[in-house]
N, C-alpha and C positions, 0 to 999 in steps of 0.2 A: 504494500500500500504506500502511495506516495505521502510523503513528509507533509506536502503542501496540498488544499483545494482550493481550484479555481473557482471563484464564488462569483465573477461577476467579471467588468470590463471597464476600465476606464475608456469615455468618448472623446471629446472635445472641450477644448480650454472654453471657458464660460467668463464672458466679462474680464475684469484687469486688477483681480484682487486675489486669482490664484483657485479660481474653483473649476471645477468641471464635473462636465454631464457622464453622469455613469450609469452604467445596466450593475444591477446586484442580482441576483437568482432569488426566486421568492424561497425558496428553501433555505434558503442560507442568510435571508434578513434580520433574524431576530437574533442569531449570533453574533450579526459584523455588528449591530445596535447595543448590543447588550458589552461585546468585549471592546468595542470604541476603537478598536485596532487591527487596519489592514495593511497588506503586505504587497508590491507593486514591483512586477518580474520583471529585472533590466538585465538583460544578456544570460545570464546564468545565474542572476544574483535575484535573493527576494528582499527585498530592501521595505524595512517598517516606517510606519505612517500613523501617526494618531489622527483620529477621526475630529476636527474641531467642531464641525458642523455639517450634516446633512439635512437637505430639504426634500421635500418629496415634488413629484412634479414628474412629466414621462418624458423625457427619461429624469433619475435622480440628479442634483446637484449637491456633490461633495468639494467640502472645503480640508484641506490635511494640511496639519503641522508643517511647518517650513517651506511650505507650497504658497508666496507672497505674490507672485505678479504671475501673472499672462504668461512669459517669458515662460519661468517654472513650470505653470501649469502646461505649458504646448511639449515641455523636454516629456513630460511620462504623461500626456496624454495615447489612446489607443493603445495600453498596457495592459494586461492580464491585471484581475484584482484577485488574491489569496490569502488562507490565512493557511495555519497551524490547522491541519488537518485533526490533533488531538483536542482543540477548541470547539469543537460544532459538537453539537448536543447529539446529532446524528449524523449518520454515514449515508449519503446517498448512492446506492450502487447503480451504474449507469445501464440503464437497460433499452436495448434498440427500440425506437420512438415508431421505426416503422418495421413491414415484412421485408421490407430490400434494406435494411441497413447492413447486411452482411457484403452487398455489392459494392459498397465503399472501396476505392480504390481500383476496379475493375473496370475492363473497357466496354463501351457499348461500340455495337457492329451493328451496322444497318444492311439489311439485304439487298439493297440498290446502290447504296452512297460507301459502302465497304466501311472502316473504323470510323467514325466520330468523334471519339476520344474519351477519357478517365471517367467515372464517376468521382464526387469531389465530398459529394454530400445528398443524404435525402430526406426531404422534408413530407410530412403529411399534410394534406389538403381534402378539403371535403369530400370532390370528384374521386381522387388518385393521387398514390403519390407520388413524387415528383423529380426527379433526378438534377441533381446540378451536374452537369457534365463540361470539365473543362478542355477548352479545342482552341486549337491555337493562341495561347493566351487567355481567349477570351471566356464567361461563364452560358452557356447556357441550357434550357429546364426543357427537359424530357420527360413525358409522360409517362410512369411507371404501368400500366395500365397493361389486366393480361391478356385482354385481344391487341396487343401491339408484340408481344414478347413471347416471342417467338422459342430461344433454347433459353436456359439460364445454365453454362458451364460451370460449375463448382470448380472442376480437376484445371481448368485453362482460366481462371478467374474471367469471362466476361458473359455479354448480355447480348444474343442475338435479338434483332428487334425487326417489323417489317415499322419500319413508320409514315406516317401519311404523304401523302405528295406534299412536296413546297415546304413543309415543316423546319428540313435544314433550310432549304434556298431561303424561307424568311425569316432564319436567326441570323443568316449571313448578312441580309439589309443592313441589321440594326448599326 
């Protein structure tokens, strides 16, 4: 079990007095509120923070100890936020959010268009869920959907697919 959990994200520097907008995980709220003290991942390092002030508001706006301007806040803004994995009242074990989260990492293959490239991530959606498939560079969302999916390869990690006419040709516009 690692040392450290990620509980949330610092966003963006907030005004010029050293705050910024952060995602916290609602599971992990009442611990960062309660212990005043998080932790903000620089290269290898977990570097501690006192909590001065939090406001609620979507996203949150945190203020931490020695975080005085703008300046500061933009150095470890888009940071992981963690604590002491032994601080949290409980353990959240990460359980696949969908049925294709094992394809993480795998390539989708279209039967017309040949590879499309990685799966990156999958999200559930009301319809279906959704693949972030990354392709040259750039992201884009394929229908996890099983009249589209054709093999699912375990032993060759990828995802034969037929998918609709135009579907690439119009994530390539974007």
């Amino acid at each position: 079990m690692s040392e450290y959990t990620e509980i949330g994200k610092l966003l963006k520097a907030h005004g010029v007095k050293g705050e910024l907008k952060c995602f916290i995980e609602d599971e992990y709220l009442e611990d960062v509120l309660e212990s005043r003290l998080v932790y903000v991942t620089q290269g290898n390092a977990e570097i501690p923070y006192f909590i001065e002030s939090i406001r609620s508001s979507d996203p949150f706006l945190i203020k931490l100890e020695t975080i005085d301007s703008k300046e500061a806040a933009v150095d470890i803004a888009h940071k992981p936020l963690t604590v002491p994995t032994s601080v949290l009242s409980r353990i959240i074990v990460e359980e696949p959010d969908t049925e294709y989260d094992f394809t993480i990492g795998w390539k989708v293959i279209d039967e017309q268009h040949g590879e499309i490239g990685t799966i990156t991530k999958v999200e559930e959606y009301p319809q279906q869920a959704m693949a972030f498939v990354e392709q040259d560079g750039r992201e884009i969302l394929i229908p996890m959907h099983p009249d589209l999916i054709i093999e699912v390869n375990e032993s060759d990690h990828f995802v034969m697919m037929n998918l609709p006419e135009g579907l690439i040709d119009m994530t390539e516009e974007e």
